[in-house]
Each structure stands twice: as structure tokens, then as C-alpha cells.
C-alpha positions in Angstrom: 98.8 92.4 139.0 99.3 96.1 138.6 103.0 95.5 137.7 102.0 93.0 135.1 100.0 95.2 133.4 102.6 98.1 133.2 105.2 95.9 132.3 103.0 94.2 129.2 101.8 97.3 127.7 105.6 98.9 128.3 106.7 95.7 126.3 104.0 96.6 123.4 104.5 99.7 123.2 108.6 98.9 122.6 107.4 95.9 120.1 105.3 98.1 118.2 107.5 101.2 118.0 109.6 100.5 114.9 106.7 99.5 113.2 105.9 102.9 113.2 108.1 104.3 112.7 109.0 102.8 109.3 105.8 103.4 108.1 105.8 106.9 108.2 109.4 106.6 106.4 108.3 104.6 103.6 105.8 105.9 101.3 104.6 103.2 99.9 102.4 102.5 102.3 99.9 105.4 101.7 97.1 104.7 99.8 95.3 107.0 97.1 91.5 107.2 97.5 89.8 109.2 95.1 85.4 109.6 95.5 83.1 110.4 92.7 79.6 111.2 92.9 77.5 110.2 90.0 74.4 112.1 89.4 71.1 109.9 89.1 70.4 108.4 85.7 74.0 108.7 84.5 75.4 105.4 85.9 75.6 104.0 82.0 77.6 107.0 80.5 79.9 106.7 84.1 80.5 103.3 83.3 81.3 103.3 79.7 83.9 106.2 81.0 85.5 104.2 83.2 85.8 101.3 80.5 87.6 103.4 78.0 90.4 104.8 80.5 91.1 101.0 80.9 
């Protein structure tokens, strides 16, 4: 059983491998995540913002 084991994680490790490695090659991938903070009471004037950069 112990065989078993190493030989399924040595055969996921191999599968998942390239995937990995073309990840990191291709920016595309990477996601921008921007936070604001919106002080109490000012959810209007923050929406009405957003509205007119659309």
C-alpha cells in the first residue's frame, strides 16, 4: 500500500507540474484586486463616483 501511495502522488506531482509552470509564464493569469474603504455615511457620493468612471 505504501508503494501505491508514492507512486500516485509521484504521478500528480508530474501531471500537475506543467501546469505550473505555465502559469507563472503567462501573465494573464494574475488578477488585479484593488480595496477601498468608504467612510460611514458616504456610500451615496461613493456610488455616484463609481457611476461616472463607467
Amino acid at each position: 500500500m505504501k508503494i501505491f501511495k508514492t507512486i500516485l502522488l509521484v504521478a500528480c506531482f508530474t501531471i500537475m507540474l506543467p501546469t505550473a509552470t505555465q502559469a507563472q509564464e503567462n501573465e494573464s493569469f494574475i488578477m488585479n484586486l484593488t480595496e477601498f474603504t468608504v467612510k460611514f455615511g458616504h456610500n451615496s457620493v461613493f456610488t455616484e463616483g463609481v457611476k461616472k468612471m463607467e
